[in-house]
N, C-alpha and C positions, 0 to 999 in steps of 0.2 A: 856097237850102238852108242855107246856115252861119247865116244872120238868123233862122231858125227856129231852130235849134235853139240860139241865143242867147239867144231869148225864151223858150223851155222854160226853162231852165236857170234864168234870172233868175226863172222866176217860182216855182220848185219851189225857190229859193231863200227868197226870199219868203214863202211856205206853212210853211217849215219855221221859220224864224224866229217867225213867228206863232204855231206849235202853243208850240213854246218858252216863249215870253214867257206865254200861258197858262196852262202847269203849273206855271213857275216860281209863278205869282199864286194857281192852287189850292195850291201844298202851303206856302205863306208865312205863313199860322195857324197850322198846326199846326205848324213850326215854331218859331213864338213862344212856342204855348202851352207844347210838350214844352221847350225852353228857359229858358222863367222861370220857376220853381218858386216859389211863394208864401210869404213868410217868417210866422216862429211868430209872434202875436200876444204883443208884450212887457207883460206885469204892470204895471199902475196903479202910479205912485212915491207912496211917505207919508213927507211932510215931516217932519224929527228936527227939534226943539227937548231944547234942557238944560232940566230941572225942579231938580235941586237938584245938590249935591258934599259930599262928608265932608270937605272943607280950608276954612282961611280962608287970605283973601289972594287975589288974580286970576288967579296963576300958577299951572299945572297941575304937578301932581307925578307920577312914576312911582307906580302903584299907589293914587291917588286913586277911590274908588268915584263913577261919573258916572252918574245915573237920568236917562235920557232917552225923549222920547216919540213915539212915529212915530203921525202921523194919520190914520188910514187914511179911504180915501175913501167915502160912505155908499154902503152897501146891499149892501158886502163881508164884512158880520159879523153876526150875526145873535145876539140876546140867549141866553147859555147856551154859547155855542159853547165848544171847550176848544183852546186856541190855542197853538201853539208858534214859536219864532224860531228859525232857524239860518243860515249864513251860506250866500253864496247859490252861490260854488264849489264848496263841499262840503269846503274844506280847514280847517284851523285858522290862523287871522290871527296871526304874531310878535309884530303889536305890540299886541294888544287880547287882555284875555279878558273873554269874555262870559259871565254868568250866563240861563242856558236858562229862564229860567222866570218868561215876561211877564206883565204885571196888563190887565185889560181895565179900562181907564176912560174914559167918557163915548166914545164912541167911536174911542177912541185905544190903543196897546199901547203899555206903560209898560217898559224894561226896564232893566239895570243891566250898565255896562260898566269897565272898568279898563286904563289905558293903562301897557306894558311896555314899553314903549320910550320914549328922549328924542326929541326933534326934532319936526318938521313931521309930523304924523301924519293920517290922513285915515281914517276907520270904514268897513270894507268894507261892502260893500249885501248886507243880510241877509233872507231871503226871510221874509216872515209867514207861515205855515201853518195853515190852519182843518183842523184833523183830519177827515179822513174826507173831503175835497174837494182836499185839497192847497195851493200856494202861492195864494194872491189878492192879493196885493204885495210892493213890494219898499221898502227905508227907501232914502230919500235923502240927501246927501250931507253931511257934520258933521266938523268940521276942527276941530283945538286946536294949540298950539304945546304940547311939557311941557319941562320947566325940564333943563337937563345940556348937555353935548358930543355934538351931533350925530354919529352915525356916517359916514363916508364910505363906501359900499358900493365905490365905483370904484377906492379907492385900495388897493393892494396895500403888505404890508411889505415894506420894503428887504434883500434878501439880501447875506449879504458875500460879497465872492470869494473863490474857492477859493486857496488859496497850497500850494504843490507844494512839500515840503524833500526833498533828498537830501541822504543821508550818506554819507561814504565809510566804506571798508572799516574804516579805523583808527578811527573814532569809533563803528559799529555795534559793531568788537568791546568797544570801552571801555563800552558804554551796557550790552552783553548781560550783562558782566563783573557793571557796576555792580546788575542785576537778580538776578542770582545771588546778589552778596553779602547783600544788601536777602534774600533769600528765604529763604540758610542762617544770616542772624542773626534773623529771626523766626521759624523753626522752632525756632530754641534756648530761645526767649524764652516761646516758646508750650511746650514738656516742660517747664520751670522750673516755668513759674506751674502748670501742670496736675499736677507732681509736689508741690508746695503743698499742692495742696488736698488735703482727704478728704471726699468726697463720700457720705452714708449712705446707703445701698441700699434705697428705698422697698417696704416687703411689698407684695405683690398685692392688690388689693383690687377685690371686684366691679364691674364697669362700673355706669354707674345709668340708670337705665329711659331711653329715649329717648321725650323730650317731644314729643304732638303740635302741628302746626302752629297750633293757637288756644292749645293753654297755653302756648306758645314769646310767640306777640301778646298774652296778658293780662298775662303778666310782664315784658314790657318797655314796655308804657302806664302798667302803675302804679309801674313802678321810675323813669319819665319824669318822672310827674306829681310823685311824689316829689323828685327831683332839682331839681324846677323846681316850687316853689311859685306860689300867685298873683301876678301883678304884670304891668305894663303891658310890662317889659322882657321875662318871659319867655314873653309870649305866641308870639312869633315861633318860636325854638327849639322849645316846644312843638307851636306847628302844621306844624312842617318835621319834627317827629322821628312825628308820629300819622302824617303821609303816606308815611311810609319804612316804617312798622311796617305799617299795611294793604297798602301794596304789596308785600311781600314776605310777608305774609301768604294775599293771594289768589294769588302766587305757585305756594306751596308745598300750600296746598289745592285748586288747580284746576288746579295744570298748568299754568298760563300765564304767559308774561317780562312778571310787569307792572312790573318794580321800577325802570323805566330807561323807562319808557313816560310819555306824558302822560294826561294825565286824561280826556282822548275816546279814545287810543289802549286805556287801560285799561278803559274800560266795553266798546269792540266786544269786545275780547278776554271778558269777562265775558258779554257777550250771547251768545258762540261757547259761552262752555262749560257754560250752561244755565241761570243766574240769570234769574230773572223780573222783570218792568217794574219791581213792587213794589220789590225790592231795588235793582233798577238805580237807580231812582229815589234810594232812601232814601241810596245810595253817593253818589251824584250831586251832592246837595245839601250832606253834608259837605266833600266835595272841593271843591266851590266855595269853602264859607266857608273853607276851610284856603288856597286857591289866592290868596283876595283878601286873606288878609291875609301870605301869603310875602310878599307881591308890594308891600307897604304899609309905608309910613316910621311909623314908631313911634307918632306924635303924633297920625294917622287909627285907630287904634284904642284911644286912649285910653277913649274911652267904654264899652267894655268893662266890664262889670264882671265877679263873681268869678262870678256865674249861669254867664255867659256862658261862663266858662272850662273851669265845671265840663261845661255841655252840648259839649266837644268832648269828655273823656273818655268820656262817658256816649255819646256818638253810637259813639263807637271799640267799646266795650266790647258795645252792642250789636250794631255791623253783626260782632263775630265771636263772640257768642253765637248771633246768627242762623245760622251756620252750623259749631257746634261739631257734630262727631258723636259721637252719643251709642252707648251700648254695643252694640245691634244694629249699628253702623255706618252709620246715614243720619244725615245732615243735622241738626241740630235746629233747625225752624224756627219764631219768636216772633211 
């Protein structure tokens, strides 16, 4: 009797081990499957080559305008298409700024960048865009050295240490003394000079109209351009003071902090507060040319001439006639 029911035992042993091992084997797929989740197909890479540079000399400068051309691979663009570049985190790059608005040639997207910082710099990977389908590549990889003192991001400044003084009682009262006297011989000093003078009593005179926010920006573009005649030297101040005067101008006409903002930070805000593509656009393109040349040693905008200088006032003058309002109170738009 115990050998039986030794062999039961073994074999319902046995049995159960078996079923086991089988369900383990059926449900082994579908663990795999609900497991390995399928990763996103990554965008075709388009090789950057350099096509031309605003400097002479091999060495790269801070604020050099660099046209380069990503090749995109056939049968990703199709003839007519209206195509945009933008970076492909969605953030704005410290050491690069890019001008948004590529050339389609022979199959390739030509675009224009500028390096803001010194040191070993590498061009973040910026998504091609066929509108109305979204991204179909990405640029690949274009490295320069630019000329200066590299920064050290790792190194921190050296703090000094703190030094603890104490005084005693006898020296607090002599310091407290010495600030007392310092304060009853400048109050004497200061009745003197103020019984001196005689100061004439200005009549009242009306307040004067308060200026709206476009006649405030037209008077200080032409009080600029005045200030700063043509010339290679005063391009720079000029293009630094039109982008203080629009920014503080779409400020105070829409409501919105763009005076301290960058130049993408200040169009979304301008998108938020109802500006159309059209304008967005026409803002977009000034700020670029104003941006590349902050950002440009003197000698890369030489060629400039006096056209050229006039078309920054004329672009200013426009983007705030485009939105002067007129007597009814809307907009006047050109």
């Amino acid at each position: 009797m115990p050998n039986d029911c030794f062999n039961f035992s073994g074999a319902a042993s046995r049995n159960a081990k078996a079923l086991l091992g089988t369900a383990l084997l059926l449900l082994a797929p579908h663990r795999i499957a609900f497991g390995a989740p399928e990763a996103a197909p990554s965008l075709p890479e388009a090789p950057v080559a350099e096509v031309s540079r605003n400097a002479n000399g091999s060495q790269y400068q801070i604020g050099d305008r660099i046209t380069l051309e990503a090749r995109v691979p056939p049968g990703l663009l199709e003839a007519g298409d209206s195509i945009q570049i933008s970076e492909e985190s969605g953030k704005e790059s410290p050491q690069w700024l890019l001008d948004p608005h590529p050339e389609r040639v022979q199959g390739a997207v030509r675009f224009m960048v500028a390096p803001i910082q010194t040191g070993d710099l590498e061009l973040p990977k910026f998504s091609i865009i066929r509108e109305g389908h979204g991204p179909v590549a990405v640029t690949g990889p274009y490295r320069i050295s630019v000329s200066g003192p590299a920064v050290d991001p790792s190194r921190t400044p050296e703090l000094l240490s703190v030094v603890e003084i104490r005084l005693s009682w006898f020296h607090r009262i002599l310091l407290l003394l010495a600030i007392l006297t310092l304060g009853a011989i400048g109050f004497l000093l200061y009745k003197r000079l103020r019984n001196r003078r005689t100061v004439p009593v200005a009549p009242p005179v009306p307040s004067a109209p308060k200026e709206t926010p476009d006649e405030v920006a037209i008077r200080r573009i032409e009080l600029l351009f005045k200030e700063n005649p043509y010339s290679t030297r005063n391009m720079k101040p000029v293009c630094f003071g039109c982008s203080e005067i629009l920014k503080d101008f779409f400020s105070a006409r829409f409501g919105v902090e763009a005076s301290e903002s960058t130049t993408r930070e200040m169009l979304s805000l301008l998108g938020g507060a109802g500006l159309d593509r059209e304008s967005l656009r026409e803002v977009e393109t000034l700020f670029t040319t104003l941006d590349l040349v902050k950002f440009t040693r003197e000698e890369n905008f030489a060629h400039l001439n006096e056209v050229d200088f006039s078309s920054v006032r004329s672009g200013a003058l426009q983007i705030i006639g485009r939105w002067r309002p007129n007597p009814s109170g809307e907009a006047a738009r050109s």
